[in-house]
C-alpha positions as CSV (number, residue, x, y, z in Angstrom):
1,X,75.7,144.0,113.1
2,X,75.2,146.9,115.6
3,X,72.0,147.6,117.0
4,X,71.1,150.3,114.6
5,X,71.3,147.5,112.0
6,X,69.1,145.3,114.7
7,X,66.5,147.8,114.6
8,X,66.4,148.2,111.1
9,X,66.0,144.7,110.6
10,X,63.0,144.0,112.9
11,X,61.6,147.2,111.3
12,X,62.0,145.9,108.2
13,X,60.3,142.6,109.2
14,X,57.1,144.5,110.6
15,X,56.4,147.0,107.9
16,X,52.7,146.1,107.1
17,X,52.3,144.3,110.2
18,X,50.9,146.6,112.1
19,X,52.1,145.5,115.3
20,X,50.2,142.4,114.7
21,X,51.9,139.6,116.9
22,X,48.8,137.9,118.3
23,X,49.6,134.8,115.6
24,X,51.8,133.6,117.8
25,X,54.1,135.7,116.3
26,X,54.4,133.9,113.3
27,X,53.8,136.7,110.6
28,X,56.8,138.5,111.8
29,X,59.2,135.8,112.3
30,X,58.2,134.5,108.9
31,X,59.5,138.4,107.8
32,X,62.4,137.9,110.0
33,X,63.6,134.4,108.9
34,X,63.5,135.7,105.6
35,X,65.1,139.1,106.4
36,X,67.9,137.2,108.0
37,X,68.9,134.7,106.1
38,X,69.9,137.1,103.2
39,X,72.8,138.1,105.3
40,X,75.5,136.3,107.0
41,X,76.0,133.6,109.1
42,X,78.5,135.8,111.3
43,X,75.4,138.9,110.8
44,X,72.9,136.1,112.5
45,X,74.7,135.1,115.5
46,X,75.5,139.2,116.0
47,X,71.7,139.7,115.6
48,X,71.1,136.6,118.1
49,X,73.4,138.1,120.4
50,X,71.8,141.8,120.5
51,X,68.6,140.3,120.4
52,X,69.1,138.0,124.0
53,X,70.6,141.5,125.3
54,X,67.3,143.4,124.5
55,X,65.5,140.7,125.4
56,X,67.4,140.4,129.1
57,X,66.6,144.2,130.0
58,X,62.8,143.7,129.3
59,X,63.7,140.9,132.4
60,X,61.8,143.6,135.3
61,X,58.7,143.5,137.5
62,X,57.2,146.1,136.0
63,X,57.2,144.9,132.9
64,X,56.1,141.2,133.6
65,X,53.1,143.3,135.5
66,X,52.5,144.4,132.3
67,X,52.7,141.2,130.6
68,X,50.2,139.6,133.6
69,X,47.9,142.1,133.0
70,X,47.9,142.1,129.0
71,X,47.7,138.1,129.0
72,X,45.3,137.7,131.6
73,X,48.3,136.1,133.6
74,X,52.0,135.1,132.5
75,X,54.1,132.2,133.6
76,X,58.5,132.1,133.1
77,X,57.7,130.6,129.5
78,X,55.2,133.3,128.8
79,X,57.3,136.3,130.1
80,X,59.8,134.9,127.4
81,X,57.6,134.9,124.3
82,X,56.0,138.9,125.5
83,X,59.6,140.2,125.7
84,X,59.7,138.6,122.6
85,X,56.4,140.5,121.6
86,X,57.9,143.4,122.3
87,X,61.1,143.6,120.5
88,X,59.0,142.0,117.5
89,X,57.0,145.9,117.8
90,X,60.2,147.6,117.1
91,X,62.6,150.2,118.6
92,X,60.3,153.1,119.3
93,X,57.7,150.8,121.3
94,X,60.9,149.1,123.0
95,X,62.4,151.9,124.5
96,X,59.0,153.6,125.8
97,X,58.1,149.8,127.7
98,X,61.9,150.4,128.7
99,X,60.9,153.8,130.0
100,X,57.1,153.0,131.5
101,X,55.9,149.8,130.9
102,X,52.7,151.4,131.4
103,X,52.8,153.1,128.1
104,X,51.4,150.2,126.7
105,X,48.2,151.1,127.2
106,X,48.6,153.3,123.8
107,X,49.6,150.4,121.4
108,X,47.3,150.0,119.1
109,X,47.3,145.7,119.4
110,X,47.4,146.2,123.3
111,X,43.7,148.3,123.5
112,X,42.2,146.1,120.4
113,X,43.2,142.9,123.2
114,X,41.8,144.6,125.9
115,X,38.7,145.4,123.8
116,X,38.2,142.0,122.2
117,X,38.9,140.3,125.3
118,X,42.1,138.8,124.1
119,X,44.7,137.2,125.9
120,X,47.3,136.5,123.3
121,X,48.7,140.2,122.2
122,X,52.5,140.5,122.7
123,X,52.8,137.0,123.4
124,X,55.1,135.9,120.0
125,X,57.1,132.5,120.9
126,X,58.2,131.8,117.0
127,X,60.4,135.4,117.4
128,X,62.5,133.8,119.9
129,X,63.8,131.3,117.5
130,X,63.9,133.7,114.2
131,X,68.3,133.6,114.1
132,X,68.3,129.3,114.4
133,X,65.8,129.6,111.6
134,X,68.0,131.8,109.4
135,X,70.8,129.7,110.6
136,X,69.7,126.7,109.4
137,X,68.7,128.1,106.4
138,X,71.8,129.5,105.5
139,X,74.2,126.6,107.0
140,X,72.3,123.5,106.7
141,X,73.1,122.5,109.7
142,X,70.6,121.6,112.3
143,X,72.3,122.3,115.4
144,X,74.9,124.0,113.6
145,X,73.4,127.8,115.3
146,X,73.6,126.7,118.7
147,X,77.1,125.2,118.4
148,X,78.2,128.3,117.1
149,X,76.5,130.8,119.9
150,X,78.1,128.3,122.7
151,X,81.6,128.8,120.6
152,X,80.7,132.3,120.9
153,X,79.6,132.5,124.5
154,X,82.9,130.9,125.6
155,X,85.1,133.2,124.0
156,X,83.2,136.4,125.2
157,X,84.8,137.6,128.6
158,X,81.9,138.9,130.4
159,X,81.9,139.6,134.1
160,X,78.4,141.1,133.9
161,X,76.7,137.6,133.2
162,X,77.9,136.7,136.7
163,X,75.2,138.7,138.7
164,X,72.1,138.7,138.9
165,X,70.0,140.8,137.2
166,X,68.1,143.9,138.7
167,X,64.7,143.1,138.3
168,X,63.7,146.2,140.5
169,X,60.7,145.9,143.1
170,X,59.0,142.8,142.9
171,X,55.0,143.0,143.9
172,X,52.1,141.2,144.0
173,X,50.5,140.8,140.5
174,X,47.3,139.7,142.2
175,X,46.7,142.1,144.2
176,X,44.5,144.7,141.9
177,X,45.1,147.7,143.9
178,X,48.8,147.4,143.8
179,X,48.4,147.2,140.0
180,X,46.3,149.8,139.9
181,X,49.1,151.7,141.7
182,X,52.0,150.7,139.5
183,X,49.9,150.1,135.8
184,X,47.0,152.3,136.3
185,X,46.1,152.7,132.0
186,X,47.1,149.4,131.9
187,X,44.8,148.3,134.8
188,X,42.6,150.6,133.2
189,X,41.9,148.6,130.4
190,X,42.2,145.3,131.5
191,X,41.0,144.8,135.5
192,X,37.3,145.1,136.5
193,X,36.6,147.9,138.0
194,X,33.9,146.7,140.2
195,X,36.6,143.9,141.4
196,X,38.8,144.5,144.6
């Protein structure tokens, strides 16, 4: 699977979503689960793989500001589950949080939270685990996925995984100005604007 296939198959899983992941993100990894198990088990563990390295570039400042400020706060777990959130929205929306994480003051589930007063958009937990799903589907198995991924992840040679990732600047997330500064449509819709 290359990551034109990986995009096609998270599309695939959202069509008449609408960028819905507020459940939890259950709607879509229900499509995804299902999506996935109709192909291999080798097609799984390659969509696993490109998922944790789509997944790991979301891992910046910026976007967890984003994520703080959507949610109302974010802890570690909760950064997980909105990187999560935003792969489950598709390529297009992926590469423009890439680009500004800012621009998700245009999604359409991102103003509707802001508007309702709800914490929850983006935040999709059951997407992280779609591939052990499908897995275990397919296989039977129970731990049968993440024996296979370790197999996999001892074979692969990769010096990269060594460093540590570049976050970018950290900042304070509390400090409204500063997001204001960095997230301003963002901040927009979800700071008071009567609050310092």
């Amino acid at each position: 699977m290359d990551v034109d296939e990986f995009w096609a198959v998270v599309k695939s899983a959202g069509a008449g979503l609408d960028g819905r992941t507020g459940d939890d993100g259950e709607a879509v990894a229900a499509a995804l689960v299902t999506r996935l198990a109709a192909t291999s088990p080798e097609g799984i563990l390659e969509f696993q793989e490109l998922f944790d390295q789509l997944h790991d570039a979301l891992y910046r400042w910026d976007v967890w500001a984003a994520a703080y400020l959507i949610g109302g706060g974010c802890s570690d777990d909760s950064f997980i589950d909105f990187r999560a959130g935003v792969i489950a929205l598709g390529r297009e929306w992926y590469e423009r949080v890439l680009a500004s994480p800012d621009g998700l003051a245009d999604q359409p589930a991102v103003r509707q939270a802001a508007a309702e007063e709800d914490d929850g958009a983006l935040f999709a937990e059951s997407v992280n685990y779609v591939a052990s799903e499908a897995y275990e589907q397919v296989t039977g198995g129970d731990d049968a996925f993440y024996e296979a991924m370790k197999s996999r992840q001892q074979a692969a040679v990769d010096i990269d995984k060594a460093r540590e990732p570049d976050m970018g600047e950290d900042f304070d997330f509390d400090d409204d100005d500063e997001m204001r500064s960095r997230l301003p449509r963002l901040a927009e819709l979800f700071l008071d604007p009567d609050e310092d």
